[in-house]
C-alpha positions in Angstrom: 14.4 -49.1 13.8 11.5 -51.4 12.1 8.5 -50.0 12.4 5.4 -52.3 14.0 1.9 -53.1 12.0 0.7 -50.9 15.0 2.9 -48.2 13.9 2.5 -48.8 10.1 -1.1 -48.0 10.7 -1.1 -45.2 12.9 1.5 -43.6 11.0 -1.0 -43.8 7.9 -4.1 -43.0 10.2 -2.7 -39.9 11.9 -0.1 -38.4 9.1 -1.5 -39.5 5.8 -4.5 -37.3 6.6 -2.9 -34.4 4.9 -3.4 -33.4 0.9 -1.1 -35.5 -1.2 1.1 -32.4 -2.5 -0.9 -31.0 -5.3 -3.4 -33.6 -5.7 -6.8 -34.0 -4.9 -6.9 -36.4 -2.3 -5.2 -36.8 0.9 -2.2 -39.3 1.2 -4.4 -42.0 2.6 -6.8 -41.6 -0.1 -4.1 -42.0 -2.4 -2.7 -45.3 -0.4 -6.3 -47.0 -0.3 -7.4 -46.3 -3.8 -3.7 -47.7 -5.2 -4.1 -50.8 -3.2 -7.7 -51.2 -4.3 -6.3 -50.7 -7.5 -3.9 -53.6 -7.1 -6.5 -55.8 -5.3 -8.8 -55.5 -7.9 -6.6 -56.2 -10.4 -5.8 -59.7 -8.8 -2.5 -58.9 -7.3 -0.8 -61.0 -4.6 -1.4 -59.7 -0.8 2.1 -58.6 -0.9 1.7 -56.8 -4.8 -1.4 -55.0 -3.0 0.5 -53.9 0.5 3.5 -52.9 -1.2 1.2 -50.3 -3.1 -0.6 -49.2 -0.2 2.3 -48.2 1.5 4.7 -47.3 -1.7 4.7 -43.6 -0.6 5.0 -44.4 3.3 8.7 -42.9 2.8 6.9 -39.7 2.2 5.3 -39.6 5.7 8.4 -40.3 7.3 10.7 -37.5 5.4 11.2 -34.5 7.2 11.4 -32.6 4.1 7.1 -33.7 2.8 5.9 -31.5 6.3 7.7 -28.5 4.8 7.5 -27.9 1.4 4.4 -29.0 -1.1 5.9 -31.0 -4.2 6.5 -27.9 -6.6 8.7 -26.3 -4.1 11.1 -28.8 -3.7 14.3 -28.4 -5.3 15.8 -31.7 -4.6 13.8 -35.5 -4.7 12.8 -36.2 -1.1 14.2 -40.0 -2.0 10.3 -41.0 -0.4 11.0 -44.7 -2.2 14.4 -45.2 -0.6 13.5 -43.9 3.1 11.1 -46.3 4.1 12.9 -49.4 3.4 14.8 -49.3 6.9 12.2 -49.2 8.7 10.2 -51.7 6.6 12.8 -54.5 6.4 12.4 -57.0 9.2 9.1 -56.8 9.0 7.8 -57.4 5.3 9.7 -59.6 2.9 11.4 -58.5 -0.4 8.3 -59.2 -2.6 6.5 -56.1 -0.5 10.3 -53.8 -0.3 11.1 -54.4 -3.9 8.1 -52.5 -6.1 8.4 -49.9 -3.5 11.7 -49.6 -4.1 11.0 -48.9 -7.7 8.2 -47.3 -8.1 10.2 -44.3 -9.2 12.6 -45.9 -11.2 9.3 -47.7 -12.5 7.8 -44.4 -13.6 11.0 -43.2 -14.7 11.3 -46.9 -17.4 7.3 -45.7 -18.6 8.4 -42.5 -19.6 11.7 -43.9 -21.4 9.4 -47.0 -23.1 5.9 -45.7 -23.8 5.4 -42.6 -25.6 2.3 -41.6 -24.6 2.8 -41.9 -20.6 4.8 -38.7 -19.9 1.7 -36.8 -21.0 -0.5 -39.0 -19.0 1.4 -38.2 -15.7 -0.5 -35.6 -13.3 1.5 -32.1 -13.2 3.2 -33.0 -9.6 4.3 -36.9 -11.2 5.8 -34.6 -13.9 7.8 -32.4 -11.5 8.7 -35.0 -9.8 10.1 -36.6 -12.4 12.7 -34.3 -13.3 13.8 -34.4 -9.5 13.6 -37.9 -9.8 16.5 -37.9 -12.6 13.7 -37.7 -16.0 13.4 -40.3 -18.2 15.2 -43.6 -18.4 18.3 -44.2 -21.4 17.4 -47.5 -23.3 20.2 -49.0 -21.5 19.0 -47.9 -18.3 15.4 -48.9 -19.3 16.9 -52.3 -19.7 18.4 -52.6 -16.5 15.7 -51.8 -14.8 13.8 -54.2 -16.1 16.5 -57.2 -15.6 15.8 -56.0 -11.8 13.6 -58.8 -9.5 10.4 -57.3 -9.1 10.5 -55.0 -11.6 7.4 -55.9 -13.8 5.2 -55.5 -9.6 7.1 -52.1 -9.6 5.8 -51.0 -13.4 2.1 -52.3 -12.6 2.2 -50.5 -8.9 3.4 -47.7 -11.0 0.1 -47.9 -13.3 -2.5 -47.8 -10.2 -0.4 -45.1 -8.4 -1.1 -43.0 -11.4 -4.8 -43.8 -11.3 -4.9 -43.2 -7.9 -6.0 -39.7 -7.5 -9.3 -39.9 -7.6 -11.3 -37.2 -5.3 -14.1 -39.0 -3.4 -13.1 -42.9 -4.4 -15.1 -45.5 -2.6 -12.9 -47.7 -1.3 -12.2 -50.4 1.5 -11.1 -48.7 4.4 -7.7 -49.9 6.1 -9.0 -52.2 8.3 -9.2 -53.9 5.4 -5.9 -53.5 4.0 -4.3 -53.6 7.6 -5.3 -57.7 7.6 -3.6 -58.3 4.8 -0.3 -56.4 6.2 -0.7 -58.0 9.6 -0.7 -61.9 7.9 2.4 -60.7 5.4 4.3 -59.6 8.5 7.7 -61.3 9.3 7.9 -60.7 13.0 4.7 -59.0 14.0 
C-alpha cells in the first residue's frame, strides 16, 4: 500500500513526536534538522525529502514502539521498510539515498578513519546490527551504486542532526517540497 502526502505527514506529525532512541531530540526533530541540513547545503528538492524522511521506516516498524535502540538484538531494517510504501509516490532519486543510508554509514566507517569515532553511541550500536564496517570490496560496490554519493552526504547531515533545541523550518515547509516531488498525489 503507498502511503499519501496526507499520510506521509501525519505519520511524522502524530508518531515522530516520540525521543529518537537514545538521542536528544524527538524523531521529528531529527527529520527537520537533517533536511535543513540538506537544504542548506544546496541539495535538490528530492536530496532534501529523501533526508527528511530517511528514518520514516522507523515509524512504521513494529519493532521501534517496543524496544529503545540499545535493546534491540536484531536491525529493525528501518531503511528497507519504507520503500513499499514510498514507491509510487516519490521517484528513485528520493527511494535511493534512503535506501542507503545505512549502507552509506556502513562505506564511512570502512573509508574514513576518523568517522566511527565520530558516530553518536546509538549510530555505533546500530552499526554492528547493521553488519559493521564495510570490506574495501564492499566499499567499492557501494559506491558503483546510483545514488550512492546523495546516500553518503544524507548520511553526513543525519549524523549532525541531533541537535536539542535546533531552529528549524517547520514541515509545512518541507511538506511543499514533498507534495510537488510527488508522483501521483
Amino acid at each position: 500500500m503507498t502511503l499519501s502526502t496526507a499520510d506521509i505527514i501525519k505519520l511524522l506529525e502524530t508518531r515522530a513526536t516520540r525521543q529518537y532512541g537514545r538521542e536528544a531530540v524527538s524523531q521529528l526533530e531529527h527529520a527537520l534538522q537533517c533536511a535543513q541540513l540538506a537544504e542548506q547545503a544546496g541539495e535538490e528538492d528530492t536530496a532534501v525529502v529523501a533526508a527528511l524522511l530517511h528514518d520514516l521506516g522507523h515509524l512504521i516498524a513494529a519493532q521501534s514502539e517496543q524496544r529503545p535502540d540499545d535493546e534491540q538484538k536484531t536491525d529493525d531494517l528501518h531503511q528497507y521498510i519504507a520503500i513499499p510504501f514510498l514507491r509510487g509516490l516519490l521517484p528513485a532519486a528520493v527511494l535511493e539515498p534512503i535506501r542507503l543510508h545505512v549502507d552509506a554509514k556502513r562505506y564511512l566507517c570502512a573509508t574514513v578513519p576518523s568517522y566511527w569515532a565520530s558516530l553518536s553511541p546509538a549510530s555505533q550500536r546500530s552499526l554492528a546490527l547493521q553488519g559493521g564496517a564495510y570490506s574495501p570490496a564492499q566499499a567499492e560496490a557501494f559506491m558503483a551504486q546510483p545514488f550512492a554519493e546523495v546516500a553518503v552526504r544524507l548520511r553526513r547531515y543525519d549524523d549532525l542532526a541531533k541537535v536539542p533545541q535546533a531552529i528549524t523550518p517547520d514541515l509545512g515547509h518541507y511538506q511543499q517540497k514533498l507534495e510537488a516531488l510527488a508522483l501521483n498525489p
